[in-house]
C-alpha positions as CSV (number, residue, x, y, z in Angstrom):
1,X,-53.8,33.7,-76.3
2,X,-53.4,32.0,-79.6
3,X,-57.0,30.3,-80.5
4,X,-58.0,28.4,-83.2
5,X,-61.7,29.1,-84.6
6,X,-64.4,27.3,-82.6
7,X,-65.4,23.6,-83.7
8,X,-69.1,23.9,-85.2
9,X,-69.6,20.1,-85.0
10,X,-71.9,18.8,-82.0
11,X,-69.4,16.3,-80.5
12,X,-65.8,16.9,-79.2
13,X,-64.6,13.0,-80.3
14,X,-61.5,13.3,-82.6
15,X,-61.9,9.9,-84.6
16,X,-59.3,11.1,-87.2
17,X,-57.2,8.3,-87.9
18,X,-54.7,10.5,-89.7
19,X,-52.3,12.6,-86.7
20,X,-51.0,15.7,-88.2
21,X,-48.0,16.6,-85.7
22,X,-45.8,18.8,-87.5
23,X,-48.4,22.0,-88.5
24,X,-46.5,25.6,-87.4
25,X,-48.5,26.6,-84.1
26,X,-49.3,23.2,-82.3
27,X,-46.6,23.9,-79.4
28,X,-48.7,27.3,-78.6
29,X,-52.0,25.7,-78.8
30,X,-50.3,22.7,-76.5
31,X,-49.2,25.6,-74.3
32,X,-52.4,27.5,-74.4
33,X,-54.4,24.1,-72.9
34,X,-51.3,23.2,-69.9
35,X,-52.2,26.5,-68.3
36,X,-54.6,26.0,-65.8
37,X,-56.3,29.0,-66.4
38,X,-57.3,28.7,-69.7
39,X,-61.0,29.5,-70.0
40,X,-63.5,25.8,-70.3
41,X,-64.5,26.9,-73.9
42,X,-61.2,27.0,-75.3
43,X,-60.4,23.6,-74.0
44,X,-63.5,21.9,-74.8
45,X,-62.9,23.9,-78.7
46,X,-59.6,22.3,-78.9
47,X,-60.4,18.9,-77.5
48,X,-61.4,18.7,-81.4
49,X,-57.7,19.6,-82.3
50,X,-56.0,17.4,-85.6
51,X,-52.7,17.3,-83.2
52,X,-52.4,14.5,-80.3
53,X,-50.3,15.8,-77.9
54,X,-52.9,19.0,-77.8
55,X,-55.7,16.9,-76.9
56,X,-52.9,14.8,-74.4
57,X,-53.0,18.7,-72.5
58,X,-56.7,19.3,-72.9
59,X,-57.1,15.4,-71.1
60,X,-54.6,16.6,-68.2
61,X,-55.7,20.0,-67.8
62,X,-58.2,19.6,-64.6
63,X,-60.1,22.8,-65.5
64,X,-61.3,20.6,-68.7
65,X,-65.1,20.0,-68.0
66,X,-66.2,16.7,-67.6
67,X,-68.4,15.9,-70.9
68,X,-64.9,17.0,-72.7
69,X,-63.1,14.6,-70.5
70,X,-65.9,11.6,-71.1
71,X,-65.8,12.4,-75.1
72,X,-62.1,11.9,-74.7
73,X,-62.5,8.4,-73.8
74,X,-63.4,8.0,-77.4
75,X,-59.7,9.2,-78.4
76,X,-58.3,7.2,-80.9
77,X,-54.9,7.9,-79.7
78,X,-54.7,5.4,-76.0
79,X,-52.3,8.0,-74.3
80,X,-55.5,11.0,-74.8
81,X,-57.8,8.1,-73.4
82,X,-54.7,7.5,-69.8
83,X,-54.3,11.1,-69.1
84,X,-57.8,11.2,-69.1
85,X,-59.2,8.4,-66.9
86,X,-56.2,9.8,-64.2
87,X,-57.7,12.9,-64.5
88,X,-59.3,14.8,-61.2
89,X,-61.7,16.3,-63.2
90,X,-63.6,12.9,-64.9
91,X,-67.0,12.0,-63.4
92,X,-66.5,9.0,-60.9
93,X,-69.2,7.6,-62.7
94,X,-66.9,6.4,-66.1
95,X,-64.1,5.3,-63.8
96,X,-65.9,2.8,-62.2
97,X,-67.3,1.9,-65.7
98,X,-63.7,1.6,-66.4
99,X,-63.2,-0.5,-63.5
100,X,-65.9,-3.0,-64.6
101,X,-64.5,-2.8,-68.5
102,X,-61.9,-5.6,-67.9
103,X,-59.3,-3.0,-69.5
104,X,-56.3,-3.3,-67.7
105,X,-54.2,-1.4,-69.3
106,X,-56.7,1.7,-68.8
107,X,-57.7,0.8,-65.0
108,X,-54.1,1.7,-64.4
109,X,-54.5,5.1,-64.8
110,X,-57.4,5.0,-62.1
111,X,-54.8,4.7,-59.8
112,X,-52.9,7.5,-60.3
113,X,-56.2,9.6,-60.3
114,X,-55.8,11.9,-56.9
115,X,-60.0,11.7,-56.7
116,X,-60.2,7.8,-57.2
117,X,-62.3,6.5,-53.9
118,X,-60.0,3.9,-52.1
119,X,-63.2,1.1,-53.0
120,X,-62.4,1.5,-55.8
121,X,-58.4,1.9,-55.6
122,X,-59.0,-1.6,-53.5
123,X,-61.0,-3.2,-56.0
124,X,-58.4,-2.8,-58.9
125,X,-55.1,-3.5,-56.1
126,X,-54.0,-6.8,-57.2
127,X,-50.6,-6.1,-55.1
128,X,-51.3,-6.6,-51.4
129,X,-49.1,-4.4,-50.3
130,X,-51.2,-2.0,-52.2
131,X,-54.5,-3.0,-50.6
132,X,-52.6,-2.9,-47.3
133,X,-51.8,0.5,-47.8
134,X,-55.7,1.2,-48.9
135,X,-56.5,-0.6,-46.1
136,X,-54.6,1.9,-43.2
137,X,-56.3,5.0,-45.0
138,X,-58.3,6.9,-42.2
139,X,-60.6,8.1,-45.7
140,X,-61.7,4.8,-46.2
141,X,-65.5,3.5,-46.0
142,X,-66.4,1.0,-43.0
143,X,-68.0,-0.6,-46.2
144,X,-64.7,-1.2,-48.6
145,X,-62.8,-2.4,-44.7
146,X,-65.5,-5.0,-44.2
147,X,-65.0,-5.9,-47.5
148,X,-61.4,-7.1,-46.9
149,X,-61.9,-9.1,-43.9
150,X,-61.5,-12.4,-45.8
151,X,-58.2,-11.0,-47.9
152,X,-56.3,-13.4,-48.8
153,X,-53.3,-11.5,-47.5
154,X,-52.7,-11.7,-43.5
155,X,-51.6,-8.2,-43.8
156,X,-54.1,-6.7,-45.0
157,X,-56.4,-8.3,-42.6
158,X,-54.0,-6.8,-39.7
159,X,-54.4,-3.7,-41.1
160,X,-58.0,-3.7,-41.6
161,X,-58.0,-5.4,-37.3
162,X,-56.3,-1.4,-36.7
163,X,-58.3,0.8,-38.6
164,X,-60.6,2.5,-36.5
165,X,-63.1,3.0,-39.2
166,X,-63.9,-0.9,-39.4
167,X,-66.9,-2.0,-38.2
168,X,-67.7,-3.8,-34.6
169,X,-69.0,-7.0,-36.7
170,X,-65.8,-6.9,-38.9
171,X,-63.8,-7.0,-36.0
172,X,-65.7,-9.8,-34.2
173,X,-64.8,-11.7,-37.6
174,X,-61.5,-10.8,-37.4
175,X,-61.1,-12.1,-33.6
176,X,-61.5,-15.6,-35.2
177,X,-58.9,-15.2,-37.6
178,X,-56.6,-17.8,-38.2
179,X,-53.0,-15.6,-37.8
180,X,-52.1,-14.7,-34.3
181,X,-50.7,-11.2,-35.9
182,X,-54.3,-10.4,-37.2
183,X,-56.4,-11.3,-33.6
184,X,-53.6,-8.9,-31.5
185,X,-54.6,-6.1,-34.5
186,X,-58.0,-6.4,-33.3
187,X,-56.9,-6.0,-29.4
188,X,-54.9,-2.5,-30.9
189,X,-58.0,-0.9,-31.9
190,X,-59.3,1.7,-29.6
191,X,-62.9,0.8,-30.8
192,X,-62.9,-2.7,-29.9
193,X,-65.9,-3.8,-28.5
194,X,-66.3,-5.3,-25.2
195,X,-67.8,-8.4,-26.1
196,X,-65.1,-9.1,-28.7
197,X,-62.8,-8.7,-25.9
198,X,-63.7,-11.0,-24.0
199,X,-63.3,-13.7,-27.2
200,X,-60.0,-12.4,-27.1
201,X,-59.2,-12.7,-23.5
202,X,-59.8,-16.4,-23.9
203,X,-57.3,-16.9,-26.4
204,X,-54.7,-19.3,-27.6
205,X,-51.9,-16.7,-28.0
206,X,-50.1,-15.4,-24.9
207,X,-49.9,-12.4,-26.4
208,X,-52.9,-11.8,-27.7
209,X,-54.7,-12.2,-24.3
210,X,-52.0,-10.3,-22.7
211,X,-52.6,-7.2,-25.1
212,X,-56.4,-7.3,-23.9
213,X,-55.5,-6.2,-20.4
214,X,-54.1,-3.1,-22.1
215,X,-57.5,-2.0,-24.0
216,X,-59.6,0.7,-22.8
217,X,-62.4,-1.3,-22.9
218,X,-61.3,-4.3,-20.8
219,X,-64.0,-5.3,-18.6
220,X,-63.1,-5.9,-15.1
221,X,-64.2,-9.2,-14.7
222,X,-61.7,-10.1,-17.9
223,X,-59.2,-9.2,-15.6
224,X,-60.4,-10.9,-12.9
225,X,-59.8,-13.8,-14.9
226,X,-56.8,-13.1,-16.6
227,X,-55.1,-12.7,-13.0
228,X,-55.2,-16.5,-12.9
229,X,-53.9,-16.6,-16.8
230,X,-51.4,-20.0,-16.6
231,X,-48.7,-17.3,-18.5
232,X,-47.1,-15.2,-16.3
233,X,-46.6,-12.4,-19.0
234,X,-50.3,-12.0,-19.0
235,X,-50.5,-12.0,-15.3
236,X,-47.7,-9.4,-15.4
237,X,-49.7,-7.1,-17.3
238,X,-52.8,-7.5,-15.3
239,X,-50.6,-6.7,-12.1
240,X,-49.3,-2.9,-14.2
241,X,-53.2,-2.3,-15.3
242,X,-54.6,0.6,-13.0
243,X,-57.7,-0.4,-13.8
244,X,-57.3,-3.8,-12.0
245,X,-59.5,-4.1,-9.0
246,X,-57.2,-3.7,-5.4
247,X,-58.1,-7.2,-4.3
248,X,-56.8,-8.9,-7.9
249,X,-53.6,-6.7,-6.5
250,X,-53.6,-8.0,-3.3
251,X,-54.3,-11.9,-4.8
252,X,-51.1,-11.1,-7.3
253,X,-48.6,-9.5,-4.8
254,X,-48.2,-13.6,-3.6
255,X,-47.9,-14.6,-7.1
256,X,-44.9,-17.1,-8.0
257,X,-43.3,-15.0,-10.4
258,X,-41.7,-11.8,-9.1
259,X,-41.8,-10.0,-12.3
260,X,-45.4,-9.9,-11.7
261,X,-44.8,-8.9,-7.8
262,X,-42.8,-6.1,-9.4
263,X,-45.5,-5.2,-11.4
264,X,-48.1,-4.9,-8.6
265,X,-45.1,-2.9,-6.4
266,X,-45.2,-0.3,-9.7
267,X,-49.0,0.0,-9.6
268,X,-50.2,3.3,-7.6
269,X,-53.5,1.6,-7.0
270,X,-52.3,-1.4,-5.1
271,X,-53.6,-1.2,-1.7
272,X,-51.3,0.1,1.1
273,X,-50.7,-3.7,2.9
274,X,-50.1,-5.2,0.1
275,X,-47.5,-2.9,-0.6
276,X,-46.1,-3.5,3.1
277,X,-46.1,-7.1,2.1
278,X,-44.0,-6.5,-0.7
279,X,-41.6,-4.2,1.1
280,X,-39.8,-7.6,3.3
281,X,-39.4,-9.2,-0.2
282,X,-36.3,-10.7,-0.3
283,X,-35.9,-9.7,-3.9
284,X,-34.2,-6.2,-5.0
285,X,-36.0,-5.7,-7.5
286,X,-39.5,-5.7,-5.3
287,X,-38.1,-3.7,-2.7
288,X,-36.9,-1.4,-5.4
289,X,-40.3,-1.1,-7.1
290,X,-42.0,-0.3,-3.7
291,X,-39.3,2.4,-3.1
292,X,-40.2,3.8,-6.3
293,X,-44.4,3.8,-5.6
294,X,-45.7,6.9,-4.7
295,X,-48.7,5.4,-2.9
296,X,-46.5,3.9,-0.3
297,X,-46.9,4.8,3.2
298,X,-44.1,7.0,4.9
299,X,-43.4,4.0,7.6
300,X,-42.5,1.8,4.7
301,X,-40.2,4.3,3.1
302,X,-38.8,5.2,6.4
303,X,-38.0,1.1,6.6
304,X,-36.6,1.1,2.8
305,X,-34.5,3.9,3.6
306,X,-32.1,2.5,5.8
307,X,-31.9,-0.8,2.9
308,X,-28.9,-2.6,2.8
309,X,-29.1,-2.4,-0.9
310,X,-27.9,1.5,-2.1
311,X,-30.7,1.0,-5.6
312,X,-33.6,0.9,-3.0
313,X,-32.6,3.6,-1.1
314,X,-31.8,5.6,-4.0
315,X,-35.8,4.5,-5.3
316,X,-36.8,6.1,-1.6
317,X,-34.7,9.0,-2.6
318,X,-36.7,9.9,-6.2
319,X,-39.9,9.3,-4.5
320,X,-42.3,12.5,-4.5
321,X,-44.0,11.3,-1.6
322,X,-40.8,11.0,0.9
323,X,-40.9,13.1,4.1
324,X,-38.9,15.6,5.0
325,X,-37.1,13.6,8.0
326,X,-36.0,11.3,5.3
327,X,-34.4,13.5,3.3
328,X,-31.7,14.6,5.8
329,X,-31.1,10.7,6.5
330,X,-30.8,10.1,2.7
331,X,-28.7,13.5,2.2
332,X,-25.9,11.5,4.5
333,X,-25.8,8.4,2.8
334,X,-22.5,6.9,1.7
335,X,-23.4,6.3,-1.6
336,X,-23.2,9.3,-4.3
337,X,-26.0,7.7,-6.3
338,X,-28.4,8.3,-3.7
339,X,-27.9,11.8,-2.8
340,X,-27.6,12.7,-6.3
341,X,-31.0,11.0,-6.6
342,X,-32.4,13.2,-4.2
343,X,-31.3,16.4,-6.5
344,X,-33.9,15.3,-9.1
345,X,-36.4,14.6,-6.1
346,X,-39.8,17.7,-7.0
347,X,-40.0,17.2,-3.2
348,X,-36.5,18.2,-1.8
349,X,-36.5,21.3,0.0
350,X,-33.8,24.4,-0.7
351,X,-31.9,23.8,2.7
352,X,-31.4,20.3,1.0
353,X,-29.8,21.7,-2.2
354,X,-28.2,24.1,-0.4
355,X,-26.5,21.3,1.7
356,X,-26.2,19.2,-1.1
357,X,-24.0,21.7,-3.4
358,X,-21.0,21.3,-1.4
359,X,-21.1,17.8,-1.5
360,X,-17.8,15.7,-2.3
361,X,-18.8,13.9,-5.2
362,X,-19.5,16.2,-8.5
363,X,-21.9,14.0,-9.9
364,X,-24.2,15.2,-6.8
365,X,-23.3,18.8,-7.5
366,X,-24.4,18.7,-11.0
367,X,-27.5,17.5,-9.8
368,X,-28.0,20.3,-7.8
369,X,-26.5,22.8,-10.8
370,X,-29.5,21.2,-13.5
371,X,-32.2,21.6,-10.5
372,X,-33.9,24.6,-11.7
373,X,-35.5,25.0,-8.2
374,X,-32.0,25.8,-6.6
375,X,-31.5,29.5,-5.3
376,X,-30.0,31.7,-7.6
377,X,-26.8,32.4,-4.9
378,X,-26.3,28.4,-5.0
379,X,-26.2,28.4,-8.7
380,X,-23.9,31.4,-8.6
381,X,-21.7,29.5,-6.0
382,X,-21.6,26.5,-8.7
383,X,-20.9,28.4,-11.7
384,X,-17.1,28.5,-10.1
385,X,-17.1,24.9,-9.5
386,X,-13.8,22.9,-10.4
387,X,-15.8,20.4,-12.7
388,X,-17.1,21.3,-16.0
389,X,-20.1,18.9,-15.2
390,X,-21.0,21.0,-12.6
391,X,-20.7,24.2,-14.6
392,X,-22.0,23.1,-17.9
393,X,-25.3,21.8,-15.3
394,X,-25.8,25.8,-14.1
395,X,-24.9,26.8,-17.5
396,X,-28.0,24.9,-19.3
397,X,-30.4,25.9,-15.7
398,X,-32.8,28.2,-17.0
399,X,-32.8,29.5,-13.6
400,X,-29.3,30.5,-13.4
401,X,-28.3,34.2,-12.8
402,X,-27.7,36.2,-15.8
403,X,-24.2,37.0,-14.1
404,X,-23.8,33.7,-13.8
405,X,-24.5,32.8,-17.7
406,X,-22.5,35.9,-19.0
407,X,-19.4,34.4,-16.9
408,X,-19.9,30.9,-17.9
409,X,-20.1,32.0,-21.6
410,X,-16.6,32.8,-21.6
411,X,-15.5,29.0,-19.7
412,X,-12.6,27.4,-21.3
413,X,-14.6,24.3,-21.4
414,X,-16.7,23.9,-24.3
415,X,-19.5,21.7,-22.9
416,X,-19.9,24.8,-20.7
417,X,-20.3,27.3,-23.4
418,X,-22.4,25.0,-25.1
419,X,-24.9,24.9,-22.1
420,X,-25.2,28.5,-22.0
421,X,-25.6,29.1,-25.5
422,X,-28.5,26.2,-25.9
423,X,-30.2,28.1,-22.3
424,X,-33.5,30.1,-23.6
425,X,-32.4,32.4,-20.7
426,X,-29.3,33.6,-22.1
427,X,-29.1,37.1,-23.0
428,X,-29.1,38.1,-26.9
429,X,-25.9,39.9,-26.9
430,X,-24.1,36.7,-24.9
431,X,-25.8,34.8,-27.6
432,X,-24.5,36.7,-30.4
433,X,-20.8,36.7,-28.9
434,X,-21.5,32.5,-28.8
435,X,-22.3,33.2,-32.0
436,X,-18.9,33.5,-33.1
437,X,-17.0,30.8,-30.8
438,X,-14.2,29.1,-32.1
439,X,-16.4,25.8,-31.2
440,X,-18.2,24.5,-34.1
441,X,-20.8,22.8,-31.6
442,X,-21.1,25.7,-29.5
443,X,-22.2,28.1,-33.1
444,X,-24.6,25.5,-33.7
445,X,-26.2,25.0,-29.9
446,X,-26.7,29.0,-30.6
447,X,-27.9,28.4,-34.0
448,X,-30.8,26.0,-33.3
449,X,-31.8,28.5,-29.9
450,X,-34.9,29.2,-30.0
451,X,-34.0,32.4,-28.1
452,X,-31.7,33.1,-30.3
453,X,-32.3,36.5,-32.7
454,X,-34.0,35.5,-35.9
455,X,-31.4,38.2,-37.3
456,X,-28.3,37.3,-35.7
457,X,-26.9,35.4,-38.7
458,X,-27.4,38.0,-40.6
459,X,-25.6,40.5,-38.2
460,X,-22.9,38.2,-37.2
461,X,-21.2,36.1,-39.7
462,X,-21.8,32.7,-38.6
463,X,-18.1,30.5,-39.6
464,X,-18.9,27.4,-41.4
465,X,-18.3,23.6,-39.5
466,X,-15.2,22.2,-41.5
467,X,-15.1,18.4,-41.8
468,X,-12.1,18.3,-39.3
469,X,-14.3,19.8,-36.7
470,X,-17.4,17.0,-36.9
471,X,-15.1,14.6,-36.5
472,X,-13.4,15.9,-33.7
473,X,-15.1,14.4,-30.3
474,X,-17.0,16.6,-27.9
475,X,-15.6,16.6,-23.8
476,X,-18.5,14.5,-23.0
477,X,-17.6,11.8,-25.7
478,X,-13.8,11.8,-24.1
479,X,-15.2,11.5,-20.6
């Protein structure tokens, strides 16, 4: 390494107001002081040198020790005094000295400076967008967020409402605050008090009261009294809150608004008569959300199974709490859509999907195919049916045989092929025959596989998709 001889004089300021630029071995010196491992003595020797843009790479360097990079502030060249107030390395002492200067055009630099706290990054952000930003760092003192709660900027006082870092009293402040935007921030933060809660709950805003049902920290009696709320949004959210006491539910189930009876037919902890109530609605849309509850007793569902509207019984059919009697009552209903329903059903029993695979409609049988709980010799059975849907279903099961999968590899349809060669289950050497299809969408189902050999495109070469072949539709987009 190229060194010049050590500087004997006591301070590292270069107050030459000559710049010699064009001596022979600058560009080596420069290049000596941009590696980062060049030794502190050497930099803090050529701090001193005649050339600027060598002391510009000693004030970069971050290895440069910090009395170097203060003695640099003395530069008489201002680009030395920038690259060294963005520097890592300075002592956060000078930058807020800096700060405090009234030198704009060096306080700049501060905010390019990795290490600059965010007070102080906040202090110098005349853009609010800027202090917004600031404002959503999770780094940022509960101090500096306090600070901002009487920004000028609504947005910044949103984001300081989220963060979870600002203070309880900084959020009761913020509760008050004039902008609508800014009091529902408050109701997002996790660590909303209680008490400022309930401020919120007696809001002006709608929405702002209907957010406080949402909070973790609701009290009940908040709810109790937002059940009566004169908006029916917030009385809606109330009704979909499990944390709302069962006789609020029961109160709500009569309410005028039957979005807000749906919501208390969705709600697993509405009480059991309530839900009977609800049942003899004479809207769809109640009966179907009671269909749909898992807390509903089996004579209701037994009732709502024989509905004269097929989307309720089709609710009865998804339910997880349906008995089995219902299931062979629901397996001979004339509508597809509810038997297909009861494919997806974690409750249906194998005699079920057996029964169920030889039904008419192919929708239903592709249920049964992408049920990974259906026997292996049903899945087998399916893997010759006549519709791709059902096929390509057994070919993306991760319970389908391997027979099954090596068979269905080699389907003229290439939805089908595509379904085996995105299953984890698929054999490597089915994979690597995929591999090579002349599909470009089947290649690629193999290629993102997460089964698929980390080698295999090294041992099979992969073709290429063309720009004919993206913009060629898949089966499904033609059907």
């Amino acid at each position: 390494m190229a060194r010049r001889p050590v500087d004997e004089r006591s301070s590292v300021v270069h107050n030459t107001s000559i710049e010699i630029v064009d001596d022979d071995e600058w560009r080596v010196r420069r290049d000596d002081v941009s590696d980062e491992a060049t030794p502190p003595d050497v930099l803090t020797d050529l701090a001193n040198d005649t050339n600027i843009i060598v002391r510009q790479a000693v004030a970069q360097n971050k290895n440069t020790p910090p009395n170097v990079l203060v003695a640099l502030m003395q530069d008489t060249n201002p680009y030395v005094r920038h690259f060294v107030v963005a520097n890592p390395s300075m002592p956060l002492k000078v930058l807020y000295e800096v700060a405090e200067s009234g030198d704009e055009d060096l306080s700049e630099w501060i905010k390019v400076n990795p290490a600059a706290p965010p007070d102080l990054l906040v202090k110098l952000a005349k853009d609010h967008f800027v202090r917004s930003t600031l404002a959503a760092r999770p780094d940022i003192s509960p101090q500096v967020l306090a600070s901002l709660v009487k920004d000028d900027s609504s947005t910044v006082r949103w984001t300081v409402a989220q963060n979870e870092n600002t203070p309880p009293e900084a959020l009761e402040q913020l509760a008050y605050d004039k902008e609508w935007e800014v009091r529902s921030g408050v109701t997002d933060n996790p660590n909303t008090p209680a008490r400022v809660l309930s401020v919120l709950a007696l809001d002006v805003n709608e929405r702002v009261r209907g957010k406080v049902v949402y909070h973790r920290f609701v009290p009940p009696e908040v709810l109790v009294k937002l059940a009566t709320d004169e908006d029916w949004s917030v009385r809606l959210a109330v009704a979909s809150n499990s944390a709302t006491p069962p006789n609020v539910l029961t109160d709500l189930a009569k309410d005028s608004n039957y979005e807000v009876c749906c919501g208390v037919a969705k709600n697993e902890n509405t009480p059991v008569r309530a839900l009977g109530a609800l049942s003899r609605s004479g809207s769809v849309n109640i009966r179907f959300s009671v269909g749909k509850n898992p807390s509903v007793t089996p004579k209701v569902l037994t009732r709502l199974a024989t509905d004269e509207d097929a989307d309720v019984r089709r609710a009865v059919a998804g339910n997880p709490s349906i008995p089995s009697n219902l299931l062979t009552v629901l397996v001979k209903d004339e509508k597809w859509e509810v038997r297909e329903m009861l494919t997806e059903n974690p409750s249906v029993s194998i005699d079920i999907l057996k029964k169920l695979a030889t039904d008419e409609s192919f929708w239903v049988r592709s249920g049964v195919a992408r049920n990974v709980s259906a026997p292996p010799s049903v899945l087998a059975q399916l893997a010759h049916d006549k519709s791709w849907q059902v096929r390509w279903g057994v070919g993306g099961n991760e319970s389908a045989p391997i027979n099954a999968l090596e068979s269905l590899a080699r389907d003229t349809d290439e939805q089908v092929r595509r379904g085996v060669a995105s299953n984890p289950n698929t054999p490597p050497e089915v994979l690597r025959k995929l591999a090579k299809d002349e599909s470009w969408r089947v290649r690629e189902a193999t290629r993102v596989n997460l089964h698929t050999p980390t080698n295999l495109d090294q041992e099979v070469d992969m073709p290429t998709v063309s720009a004919t072949e993206l913009a060629q539709p898949s089966t499904m987009e033609i059907e």
